[in-house]
C-alpha positions as CSV (number, residue, x, y, z in Angstrom):
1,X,92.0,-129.1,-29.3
2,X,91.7,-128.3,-25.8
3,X,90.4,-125.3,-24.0
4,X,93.8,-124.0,-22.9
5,X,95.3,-124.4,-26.5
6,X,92.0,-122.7,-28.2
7,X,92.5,-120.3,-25.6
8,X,96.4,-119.8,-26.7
9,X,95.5,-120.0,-30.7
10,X,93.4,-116.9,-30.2
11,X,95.2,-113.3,-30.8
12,X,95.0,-110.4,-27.9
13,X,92.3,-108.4,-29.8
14,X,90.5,-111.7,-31.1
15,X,90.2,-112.1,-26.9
16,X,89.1,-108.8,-26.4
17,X,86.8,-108.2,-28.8
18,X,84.5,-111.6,-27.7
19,X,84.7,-110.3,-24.0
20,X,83.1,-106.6,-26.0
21,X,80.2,-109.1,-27.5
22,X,79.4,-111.0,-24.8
23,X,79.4,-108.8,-22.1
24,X,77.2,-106.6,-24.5
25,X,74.5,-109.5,-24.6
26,X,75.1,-110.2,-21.3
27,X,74.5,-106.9,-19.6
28,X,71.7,-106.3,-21.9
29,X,69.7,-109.3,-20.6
30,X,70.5,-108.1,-16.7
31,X,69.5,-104.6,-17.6
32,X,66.3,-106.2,-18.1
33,X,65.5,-108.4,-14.6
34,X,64.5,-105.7,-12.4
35,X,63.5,-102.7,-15.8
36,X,59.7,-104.0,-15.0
37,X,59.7,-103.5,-11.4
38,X,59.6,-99.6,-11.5
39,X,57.1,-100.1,-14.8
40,X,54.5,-101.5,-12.6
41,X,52.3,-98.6,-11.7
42,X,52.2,-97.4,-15.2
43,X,51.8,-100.7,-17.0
44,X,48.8,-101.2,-14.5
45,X,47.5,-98.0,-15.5
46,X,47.6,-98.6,-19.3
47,X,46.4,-102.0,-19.5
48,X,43.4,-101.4,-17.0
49,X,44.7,-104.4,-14.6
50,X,44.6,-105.1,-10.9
51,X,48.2,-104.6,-9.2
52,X,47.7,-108.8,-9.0
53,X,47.3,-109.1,-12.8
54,X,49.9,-107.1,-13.7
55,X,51.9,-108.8,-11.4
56,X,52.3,-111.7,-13.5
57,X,54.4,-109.8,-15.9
58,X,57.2,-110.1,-13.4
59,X,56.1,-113.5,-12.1
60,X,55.8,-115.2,-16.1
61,X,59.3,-113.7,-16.8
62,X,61.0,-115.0,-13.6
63,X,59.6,-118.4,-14.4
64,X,60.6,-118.5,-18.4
65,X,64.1,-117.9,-16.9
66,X,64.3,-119.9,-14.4
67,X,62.8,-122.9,-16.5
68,X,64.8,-122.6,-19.7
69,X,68.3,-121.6,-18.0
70,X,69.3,-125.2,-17.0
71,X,68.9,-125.8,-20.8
72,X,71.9,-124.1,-21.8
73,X,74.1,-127.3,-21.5
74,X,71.4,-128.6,-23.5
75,X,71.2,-126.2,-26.3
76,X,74.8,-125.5,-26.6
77,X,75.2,-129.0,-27.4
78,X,72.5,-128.6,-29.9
79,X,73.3,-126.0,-31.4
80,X,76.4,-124.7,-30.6
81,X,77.5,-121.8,-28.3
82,X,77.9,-119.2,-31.4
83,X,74.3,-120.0,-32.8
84,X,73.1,-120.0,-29.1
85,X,74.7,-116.8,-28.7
86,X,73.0,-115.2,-31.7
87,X,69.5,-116.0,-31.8
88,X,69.0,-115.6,-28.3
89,X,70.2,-112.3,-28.5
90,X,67.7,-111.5,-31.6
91,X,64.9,-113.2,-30.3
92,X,64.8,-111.5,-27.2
93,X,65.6,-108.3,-28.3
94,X,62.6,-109.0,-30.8
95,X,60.3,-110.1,-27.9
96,X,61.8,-106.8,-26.1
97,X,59.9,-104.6,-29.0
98,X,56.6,-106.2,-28.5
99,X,56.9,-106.2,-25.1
100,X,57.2,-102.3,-25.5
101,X,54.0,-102.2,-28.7
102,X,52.1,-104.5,-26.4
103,X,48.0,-103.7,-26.5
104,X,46.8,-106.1,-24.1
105,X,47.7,-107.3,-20.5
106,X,47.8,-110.8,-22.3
107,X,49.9,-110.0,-25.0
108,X,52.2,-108.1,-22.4
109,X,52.8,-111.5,-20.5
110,X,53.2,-113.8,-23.6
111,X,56.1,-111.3,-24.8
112,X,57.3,-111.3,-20.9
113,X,57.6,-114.7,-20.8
114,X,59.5,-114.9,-24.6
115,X,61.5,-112.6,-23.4
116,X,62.7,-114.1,-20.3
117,X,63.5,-117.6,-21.9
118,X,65.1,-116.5,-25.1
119,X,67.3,-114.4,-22.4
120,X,68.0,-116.9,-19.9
121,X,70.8,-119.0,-22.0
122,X,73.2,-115.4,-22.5
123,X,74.5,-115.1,-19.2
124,X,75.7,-118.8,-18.0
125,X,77.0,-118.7,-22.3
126,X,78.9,-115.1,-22.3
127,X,80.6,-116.2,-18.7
128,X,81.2,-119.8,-20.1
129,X,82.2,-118.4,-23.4
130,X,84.7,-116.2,-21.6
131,X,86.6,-118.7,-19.8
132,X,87.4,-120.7,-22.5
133,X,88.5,-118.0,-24.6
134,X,91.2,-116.4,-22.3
135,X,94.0,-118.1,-20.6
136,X,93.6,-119.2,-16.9
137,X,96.4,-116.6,-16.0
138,X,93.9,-113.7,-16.9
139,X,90.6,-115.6,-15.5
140,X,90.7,-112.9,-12.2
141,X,90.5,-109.7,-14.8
142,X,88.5,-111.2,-17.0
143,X,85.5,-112.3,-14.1
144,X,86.1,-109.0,-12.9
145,X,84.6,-106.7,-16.2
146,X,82.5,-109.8,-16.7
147,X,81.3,-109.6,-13.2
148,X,81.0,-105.8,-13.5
149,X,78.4,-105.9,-16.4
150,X,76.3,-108.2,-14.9
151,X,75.5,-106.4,-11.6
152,X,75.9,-103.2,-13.1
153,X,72.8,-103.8,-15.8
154,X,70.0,-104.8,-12.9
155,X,71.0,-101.0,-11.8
156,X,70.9,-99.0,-14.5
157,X,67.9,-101.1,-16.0
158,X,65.4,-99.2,-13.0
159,X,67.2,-95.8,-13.1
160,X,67.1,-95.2,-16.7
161,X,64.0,-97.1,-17.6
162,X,62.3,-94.9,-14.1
163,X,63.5,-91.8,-16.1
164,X,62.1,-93.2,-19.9
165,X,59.2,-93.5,-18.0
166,X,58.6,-90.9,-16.2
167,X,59.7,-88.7,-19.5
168,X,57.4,-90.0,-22.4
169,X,56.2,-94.0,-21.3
170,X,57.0,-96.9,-19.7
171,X,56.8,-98.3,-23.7
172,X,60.6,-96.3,-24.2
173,X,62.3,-98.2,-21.3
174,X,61.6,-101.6,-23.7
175,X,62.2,-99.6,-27.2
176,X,65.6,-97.7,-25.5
177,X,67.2,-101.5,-25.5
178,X,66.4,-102.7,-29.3
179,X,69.0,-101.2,-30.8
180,X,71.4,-102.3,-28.6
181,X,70.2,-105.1,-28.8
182,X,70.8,-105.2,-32.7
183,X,73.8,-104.3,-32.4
184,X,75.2,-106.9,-29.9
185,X,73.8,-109.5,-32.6
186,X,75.8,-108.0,-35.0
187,X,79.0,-107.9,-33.3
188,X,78.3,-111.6,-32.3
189,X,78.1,-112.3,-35.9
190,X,80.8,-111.1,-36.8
191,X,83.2,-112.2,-33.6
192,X,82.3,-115.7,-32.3
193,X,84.4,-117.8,-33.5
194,X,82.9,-121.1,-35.3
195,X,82.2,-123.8,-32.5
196,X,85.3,-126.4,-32.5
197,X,82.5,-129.5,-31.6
198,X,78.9,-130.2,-31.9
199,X,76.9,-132.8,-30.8
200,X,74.1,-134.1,-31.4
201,X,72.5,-134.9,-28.2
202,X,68.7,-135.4,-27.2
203,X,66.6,-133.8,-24.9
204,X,65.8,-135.4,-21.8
205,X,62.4,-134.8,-21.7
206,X,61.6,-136.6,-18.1
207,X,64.3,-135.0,-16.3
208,X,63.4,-131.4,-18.5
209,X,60.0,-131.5,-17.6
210,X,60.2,-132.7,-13.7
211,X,62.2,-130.0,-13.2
212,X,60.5,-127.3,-15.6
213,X,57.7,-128.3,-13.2
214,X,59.6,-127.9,-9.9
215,X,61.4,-124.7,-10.6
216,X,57.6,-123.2,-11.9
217,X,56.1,-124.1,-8.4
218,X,58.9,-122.7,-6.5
219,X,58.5,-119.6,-8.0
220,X,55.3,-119.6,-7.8
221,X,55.2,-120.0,-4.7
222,X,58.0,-117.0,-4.0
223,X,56.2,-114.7,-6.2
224,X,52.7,-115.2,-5.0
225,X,52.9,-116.7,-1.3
226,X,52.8,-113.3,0.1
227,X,49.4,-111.6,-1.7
228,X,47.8,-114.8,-1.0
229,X,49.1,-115.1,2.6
230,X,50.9,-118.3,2.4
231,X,49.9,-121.5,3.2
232,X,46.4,-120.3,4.0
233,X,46.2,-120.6,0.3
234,X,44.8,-123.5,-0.9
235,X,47.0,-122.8,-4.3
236,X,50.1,-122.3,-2.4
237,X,49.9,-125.1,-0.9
238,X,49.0,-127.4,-4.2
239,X,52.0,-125.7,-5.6
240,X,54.5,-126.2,-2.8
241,X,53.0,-130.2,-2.8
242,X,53.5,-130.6,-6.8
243,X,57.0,-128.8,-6.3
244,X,58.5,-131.5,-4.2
245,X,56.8,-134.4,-5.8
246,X,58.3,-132.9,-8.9
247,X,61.6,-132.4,-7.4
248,X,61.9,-135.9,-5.8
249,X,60.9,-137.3,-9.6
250,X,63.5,-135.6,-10.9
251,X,66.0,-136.1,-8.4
252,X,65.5,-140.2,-8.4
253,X,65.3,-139.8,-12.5
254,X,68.3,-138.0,-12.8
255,X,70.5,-140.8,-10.7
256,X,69.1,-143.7,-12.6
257,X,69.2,-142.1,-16.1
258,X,72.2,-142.8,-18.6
259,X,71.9,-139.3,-19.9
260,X,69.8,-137.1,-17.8
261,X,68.8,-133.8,-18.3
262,X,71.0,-132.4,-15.6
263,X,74.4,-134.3,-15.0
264,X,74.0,-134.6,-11.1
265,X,77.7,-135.7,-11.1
266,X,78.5,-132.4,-11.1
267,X,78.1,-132.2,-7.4
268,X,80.7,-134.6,-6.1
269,X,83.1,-131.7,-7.4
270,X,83.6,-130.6,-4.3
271,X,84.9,-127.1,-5.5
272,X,81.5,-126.8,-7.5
273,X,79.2,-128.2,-5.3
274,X,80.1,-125.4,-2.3
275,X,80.4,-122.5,-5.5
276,X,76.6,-123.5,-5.8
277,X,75.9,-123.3,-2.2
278,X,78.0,-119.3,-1.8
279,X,76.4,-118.1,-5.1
280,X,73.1,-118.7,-3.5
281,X,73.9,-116.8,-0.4
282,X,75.3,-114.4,-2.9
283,X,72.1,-114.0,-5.2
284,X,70.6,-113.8,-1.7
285,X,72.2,-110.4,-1.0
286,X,72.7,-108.9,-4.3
287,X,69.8,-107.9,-5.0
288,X,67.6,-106.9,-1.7
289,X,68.8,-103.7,-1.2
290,X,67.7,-102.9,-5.0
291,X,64.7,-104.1,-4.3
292,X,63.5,-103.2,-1.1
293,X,64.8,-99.8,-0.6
294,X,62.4,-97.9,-3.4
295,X,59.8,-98.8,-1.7
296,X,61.0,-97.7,1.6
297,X,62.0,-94.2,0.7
298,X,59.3,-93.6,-1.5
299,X,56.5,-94.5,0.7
300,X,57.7,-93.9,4.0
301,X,60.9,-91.3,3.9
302,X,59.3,-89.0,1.2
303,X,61.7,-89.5,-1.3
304,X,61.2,-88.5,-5.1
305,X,62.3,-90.7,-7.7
306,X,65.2,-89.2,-9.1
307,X,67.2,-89.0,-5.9
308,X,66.6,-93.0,-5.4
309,X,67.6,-93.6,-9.1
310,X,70.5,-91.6,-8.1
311,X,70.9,-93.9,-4.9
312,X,70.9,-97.1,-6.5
313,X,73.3,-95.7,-9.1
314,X,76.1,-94.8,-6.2
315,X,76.0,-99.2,-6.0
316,X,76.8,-98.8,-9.7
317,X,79.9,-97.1,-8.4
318,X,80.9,-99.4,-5.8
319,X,80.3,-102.1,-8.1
320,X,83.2,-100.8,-10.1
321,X,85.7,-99.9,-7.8
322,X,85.2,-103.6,-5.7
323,X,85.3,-105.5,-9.5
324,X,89.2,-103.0,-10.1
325,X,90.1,-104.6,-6.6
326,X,89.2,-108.3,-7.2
327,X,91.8,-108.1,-9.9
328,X,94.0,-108.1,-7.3
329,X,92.4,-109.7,-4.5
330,X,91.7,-112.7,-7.3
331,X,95.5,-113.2,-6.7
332,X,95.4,-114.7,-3.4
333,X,93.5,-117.7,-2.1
334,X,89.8,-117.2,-3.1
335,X,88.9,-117.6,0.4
336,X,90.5,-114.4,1.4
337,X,88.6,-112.7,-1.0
338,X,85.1,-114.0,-0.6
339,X,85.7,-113.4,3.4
340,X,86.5,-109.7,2.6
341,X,83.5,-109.1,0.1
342,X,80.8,-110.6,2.7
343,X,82.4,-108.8,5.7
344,X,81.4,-105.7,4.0
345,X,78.0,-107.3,3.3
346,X,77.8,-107.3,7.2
347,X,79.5,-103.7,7.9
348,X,76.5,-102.6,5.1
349,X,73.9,-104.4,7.1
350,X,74.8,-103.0,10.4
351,X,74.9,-100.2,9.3
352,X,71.1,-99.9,7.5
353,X,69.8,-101.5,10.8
354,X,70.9,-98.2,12.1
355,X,69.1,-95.7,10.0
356,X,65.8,-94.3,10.7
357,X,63.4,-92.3,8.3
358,X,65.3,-89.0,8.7
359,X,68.0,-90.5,7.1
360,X,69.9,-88.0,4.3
361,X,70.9,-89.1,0.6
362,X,74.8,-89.1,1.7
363,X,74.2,-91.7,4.0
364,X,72.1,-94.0,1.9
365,X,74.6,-93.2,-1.6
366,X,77.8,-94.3,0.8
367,X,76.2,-97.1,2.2
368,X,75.0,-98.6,-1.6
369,X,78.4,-97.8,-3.1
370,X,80.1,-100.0,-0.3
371,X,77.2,-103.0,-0.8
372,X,78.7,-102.5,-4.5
373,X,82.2,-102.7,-3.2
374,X,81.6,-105.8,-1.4
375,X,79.6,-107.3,-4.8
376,X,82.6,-106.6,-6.7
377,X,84.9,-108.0,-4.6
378,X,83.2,-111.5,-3.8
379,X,82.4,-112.7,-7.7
380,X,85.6,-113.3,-8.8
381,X,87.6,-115.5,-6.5
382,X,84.1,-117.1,-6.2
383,X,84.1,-117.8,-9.8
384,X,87.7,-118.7,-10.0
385,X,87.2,-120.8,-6.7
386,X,84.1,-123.3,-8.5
387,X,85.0,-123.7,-11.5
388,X,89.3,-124.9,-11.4
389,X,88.4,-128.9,-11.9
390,X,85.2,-128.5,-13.5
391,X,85.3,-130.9,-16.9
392,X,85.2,-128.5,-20.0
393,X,82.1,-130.3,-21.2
394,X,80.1,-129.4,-18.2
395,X,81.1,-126.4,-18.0
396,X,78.0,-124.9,-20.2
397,X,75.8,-127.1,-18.0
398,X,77.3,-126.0,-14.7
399,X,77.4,-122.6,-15.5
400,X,73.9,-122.3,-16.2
401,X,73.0,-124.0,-13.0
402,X,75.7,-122.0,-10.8
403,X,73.7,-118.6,-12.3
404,X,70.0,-120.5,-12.0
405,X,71.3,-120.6,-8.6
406,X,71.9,-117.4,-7.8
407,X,68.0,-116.2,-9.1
408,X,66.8,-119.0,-6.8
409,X,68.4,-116.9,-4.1
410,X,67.2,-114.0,-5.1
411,X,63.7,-114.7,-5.7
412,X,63.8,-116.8,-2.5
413,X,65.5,-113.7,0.0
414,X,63.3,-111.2,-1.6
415,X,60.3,-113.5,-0.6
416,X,61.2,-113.6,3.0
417,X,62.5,-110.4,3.3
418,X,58.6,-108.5,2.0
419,X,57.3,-111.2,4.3
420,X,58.9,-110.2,7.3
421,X,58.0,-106.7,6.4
422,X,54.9,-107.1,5.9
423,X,54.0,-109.1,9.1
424,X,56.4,-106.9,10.9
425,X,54.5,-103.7,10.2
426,X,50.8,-105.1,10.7
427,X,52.2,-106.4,14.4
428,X,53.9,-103.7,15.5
429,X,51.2,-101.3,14.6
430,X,48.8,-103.3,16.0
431,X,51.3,-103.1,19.6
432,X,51.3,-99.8,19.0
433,X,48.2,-98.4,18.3
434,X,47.2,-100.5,21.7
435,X,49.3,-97.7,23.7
436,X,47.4,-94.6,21.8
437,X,44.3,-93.8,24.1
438,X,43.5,-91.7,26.7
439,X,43.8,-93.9,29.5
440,X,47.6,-94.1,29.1
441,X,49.0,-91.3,31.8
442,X,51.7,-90.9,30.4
443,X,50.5,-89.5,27.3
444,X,49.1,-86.9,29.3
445,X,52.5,-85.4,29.8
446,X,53.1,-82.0,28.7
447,X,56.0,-83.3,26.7
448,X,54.8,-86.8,25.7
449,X,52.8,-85.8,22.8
450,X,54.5,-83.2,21.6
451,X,53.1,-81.3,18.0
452,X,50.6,-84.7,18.0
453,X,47.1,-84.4,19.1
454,X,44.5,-86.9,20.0
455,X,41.3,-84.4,20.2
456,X,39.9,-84.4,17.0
457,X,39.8,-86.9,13.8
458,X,42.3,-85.5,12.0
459,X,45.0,-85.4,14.6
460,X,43.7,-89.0,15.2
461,X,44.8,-89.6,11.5
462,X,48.3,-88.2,11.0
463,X,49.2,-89.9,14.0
464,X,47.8,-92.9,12.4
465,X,50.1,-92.6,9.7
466,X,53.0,-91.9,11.7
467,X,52.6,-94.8,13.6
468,X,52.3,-97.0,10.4
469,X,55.6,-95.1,9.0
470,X,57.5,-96.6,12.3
471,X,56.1,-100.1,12.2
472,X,56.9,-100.3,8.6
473,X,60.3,-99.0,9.2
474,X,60.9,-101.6,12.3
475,X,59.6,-104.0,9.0
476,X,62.6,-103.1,7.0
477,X,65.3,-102.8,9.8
478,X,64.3,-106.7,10.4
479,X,65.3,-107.4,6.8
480,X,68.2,-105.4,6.9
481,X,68.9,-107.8,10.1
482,X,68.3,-111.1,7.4
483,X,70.8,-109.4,5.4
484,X,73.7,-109.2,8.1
485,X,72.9,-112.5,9.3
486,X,72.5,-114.0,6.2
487,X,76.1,-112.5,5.7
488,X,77.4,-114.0,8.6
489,X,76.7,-117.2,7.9
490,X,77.9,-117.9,4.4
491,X,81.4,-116.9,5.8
492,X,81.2,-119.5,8.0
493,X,80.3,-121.3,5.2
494,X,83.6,-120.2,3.4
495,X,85.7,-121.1,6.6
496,X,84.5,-124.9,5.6
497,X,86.3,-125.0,2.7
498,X,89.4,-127.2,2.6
499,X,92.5,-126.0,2.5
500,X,93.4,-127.9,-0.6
501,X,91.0,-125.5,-2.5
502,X,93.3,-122.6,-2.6
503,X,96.1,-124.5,-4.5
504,X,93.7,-126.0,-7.3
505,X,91.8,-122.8,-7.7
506,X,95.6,-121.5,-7.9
């Protein structure tokens, strides 16, 4: 039977009710990517560890997803997509308990990791799973609610875990998602339809373990390059060395071999091959903002919790109107589409390079609900633009790399963005700071220094710390500036598309 006639043979609410399931699972597993990040104060606290240490919880995670999600082609094949389905879902909402009960920094990580790599097959599976269930008239609204739950989890993950947290423990932002997770295994019990094929294929273990290895460094790298300043790391630098000996094994492994792990063929689908290259520049933007603003208002505008939960919610908003308009938008030529969600990524960049630290909640809540707009409206003609001439027996395969992808870019942006940050803020305070003494004349004008004071120690320190608030903030607007640019480019990117696109993705 082929895809479009299982697709046909199901009934309206048959359809309906596996979109429930999946997207259940799915948004489950998102909720979780970024839950950790605003449980890192208080899990350091707890478990007596150095902010390094407890670092790893995110670091561990990030790597158990990014090695095990190119084996969803894998395990499908294995296993099938509806046992696939299932025990992932149990097993990581079993490993999201103990990662909640966990006593020891160790035992934290070992969960962290369980939990990331028994997660990593739902998303590619629930999307793959979707677009073989529905027929290709109703791709556009389906991507769209699919899209919706995914971006909308990685918000609402932070907000409501911030407030668990800040309530009773950091413990009840793990224990709030068990029994949802429970009940998404039961639904997918009782839903999935029985896979139509198995096979039984074997694991290529010297293309799997090449690029376990690869994908380990990389992130490595990402996640620690910036505490350890680089390449003046000795273990950066073995890292980034075993990472592209790893990666060139692989690569030359996977052309040669009759059944590699990954089928590199994938790639000469021209409509795939650029979906991999926008879904990077997409994973690229989707998350910053999420990321990097918390730690700007909070340490430098003075902002309490609640209000930035609040923030990052208005995105959740956005999100939601953009994915109601890309069921329209989906309709046209996917180009149009993709060009109209990243011009907003740019109208949203330009516009936080603007702001300063008096900036009000108004500003900041319009300006995330429009970066959700714009992540709405992009996903679904890029979905629908990638995946057209894909073969269906790649599609589990593909889909896992096309979503591996976009955590590479996320991982990858964020990297460079705390960098730049980082080195902005020490530079500029440095240049600063240089401008700050008593030789300068013009500080000795009546209105130069205003309620500031250089005549005793403490006057010497609050303007210290204003200084440090202003190079920090140039820090930020230069990432905001990656943001635009990074925007910029990836619709030039999309204005290399050929023509011919539009009327097979049609």
């Amino acid at each position: 039977m082929s895809d479009s006639e299982f697709a046909l043979s199901l009934t309206p609410a048959q359809r309906w009710a596996i979109m429930g399931a999946v997207i259940l699972a799915s948004t489950l597993y998102s909720t979780t990517l970024l839950i950790a990040s605003t449980l890192l104060p208080q899990m350091q606290g707890t478990m007596a560890a150095t902010a390094d240490e407890i670092a790893w919880a995110m670091t561990f995670n990030i790597l158990a997803t990014a090695v095990v999600t190119p084996m969803t082609g894998w395990l499908v094949g294995r296993f099938g997509r509806r046992g696939v389905m299932m025990w992932s879902l149990l097993g990581f909402t079993i490993a999201t308990w103990f990662c909640g009960d966990a006593d020891s920094l160790f035992a934290l990580v070992f969960w962290r990791v369980v939990q990331g790599g028994l997660g990593a097959p739902l998303v590619p599976l629930s999307n793959a799973i979707l677009l073989d269930s529905f027929p290709r008239r109703q791709v556009g609204t389906v991507t769209s609610i699919f899209g919706m739950a995914v971006v909308i989890g990685p918000v609402i993950g932070p907000t409501l875990g911030g407030f668990l947290a800040e309530e009773y423990s950091w413990r009840y932002a793990f224990y709030m998602l068990v029994p949802v997770g429970l009940a998404g295994y039961v639904a997918l019990r009782l839903i999935l339809p029985q896979d139509r094929y198995a096979a039984r294929i074997r694991l290529d273990w010297t293309g799997f373990l090449t690029f376990a290895v690869a994908m380990s460094c990389v992130q490595l790298v990402l996640s620690r390059g910036q505490r350890l300043d680089w390449y003046d790391s000795s273990e950066i630098v073995a890292e980034t060395v075993l990472a592209a000996v790893a990666f060139f094994m692989f690569i030359a492994h996977s052309v040669t071999a009759e059944k590699p792990f990954l089928d590199l063929k994938m790639l000469t689908d021209p409509n795939y091959a650029l979906g991999l290259m926008l879904v990077t520049c997409y994973g690229m933007l989707n998350f910053t903002p999420v990321v990097l603003l918390p730690s700007l208002l909070q340490q430098y505008a003075g902002f309490p919790d609640q209000i930035i939960g609040e923030i990052l919610g208005a995105r959740g908003i956005g999100a939601t109107i953009g994915f109601f308009l890309a069921m329209f938008v989906g309709r046209m030529d996917p180009r149009v589409g993709m060009t109209i969600g990243f011009s907003l990524q740019i109208v949203s960049g330009l516009w936080l390079m603007s702001l300063d630290l008096n900036v009000d909640m108004m500003t900041l809540a319009l300006n995330s609900v429009l970066q959700g707009i714009a992540v709405g409206i992009f996903w679904v003609p890029l979905t629908i633009a990638t995946f057209p001439t894909l073969e269906s027996r790649l599609m589990p395969e593909g889909m896992a790399l096309f979503h591996l992808m976009r955590n590479i870019g996320s991982s990858l942006f964020i990297s460079v963005c705390v960098a730049e940050i980082v080195h902005a803020q020490g530079t500029n305070y440095s240049r600063m700071t240089e401008q700050i003494t008593l030789y300068n004349k013009v500080l000795s004008l009546p209105w130069a220094m205003g309620a500031w004071t250089m005549d005793t120690q403490a006057g010497l320190a609050q303007l210290s710390k204003e200084i440090n608030r202003q190079a920090a903030m140039i820090g930020y607007v230069n990432a905001f500036g990656f943001y635009t640019a990074t925007s910029a480019g990836a619709i030039l990117l999309i204005l290399m598309a050929k023509k011919r696109q539009r009327k097979v993705a049609a």
